[in-house]
N, C-alpha and C positions, 0 to 999 in steps of 0.2 A: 443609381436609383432609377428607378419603371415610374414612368407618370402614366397614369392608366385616368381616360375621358370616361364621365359616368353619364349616359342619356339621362337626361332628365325626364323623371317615371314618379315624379309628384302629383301635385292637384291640373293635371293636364284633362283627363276624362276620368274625375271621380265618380264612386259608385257612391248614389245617395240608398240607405238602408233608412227603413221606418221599423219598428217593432212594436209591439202589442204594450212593451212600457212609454214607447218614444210616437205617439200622436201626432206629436205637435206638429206644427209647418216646419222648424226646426232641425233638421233629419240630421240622424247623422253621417257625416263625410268619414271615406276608406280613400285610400289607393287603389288603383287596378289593381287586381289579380297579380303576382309577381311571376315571372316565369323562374323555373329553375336556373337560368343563366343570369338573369335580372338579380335574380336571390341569393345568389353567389358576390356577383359585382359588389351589393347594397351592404353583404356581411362582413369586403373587405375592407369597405368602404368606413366600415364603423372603427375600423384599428386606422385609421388616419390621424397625421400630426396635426392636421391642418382643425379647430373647433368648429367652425362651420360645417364642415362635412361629415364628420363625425357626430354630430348631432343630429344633420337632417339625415344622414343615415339612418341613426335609431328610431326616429319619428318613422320613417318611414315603413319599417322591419316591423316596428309595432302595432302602425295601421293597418298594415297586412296581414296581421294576426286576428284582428278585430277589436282592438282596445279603442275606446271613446276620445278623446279629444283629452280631456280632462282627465282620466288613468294615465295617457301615456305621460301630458305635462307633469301628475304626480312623481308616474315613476324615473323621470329623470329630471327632477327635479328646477323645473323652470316655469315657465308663466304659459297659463292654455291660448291665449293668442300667438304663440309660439310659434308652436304644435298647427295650429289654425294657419298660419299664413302660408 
């Protein structure tokens, strides 16, 4: 079995977005940008044994798409302070 180290490519240099819905001070948090190498690691990373990492995988894959804090804790089903930390 391959143990493969993932950089850690979380809330390190978040991109704060505001939109024309989202005013508020409130903004909402993304991930960087993923590289194609990054977006690979993060996709294997989602087939992990391990629930931690397989989670903040998908959180992460999801921010990257653009999903809100709150969609992504919808779509897999957990608590948006989650997703937030």
């Amino acid at each position: 079995m391959e143990h493969i180290t993932l950089k850690y490519i979380g809330p390190v240099n978040p991109v704060y977005r505001t939109g024309a819905k989202r005013q508020k001070s409130n903004a909402s948090i993304y991930v960087k940008e993923l590289t194609n190498e990054e977006k690979i690691k993060v996709e294997t990373a989602t087939k992990s044994t391990n629930a931690f990492t397989k989670d903040r995988a998908n959180i992460l894959l999801l921010s990257s798409m653009g999903f809100f804090a709150k969609q992504i804790a919808e779509k897999l089903s957990c608590e948006e302070r989650k997703v937030r930390s």
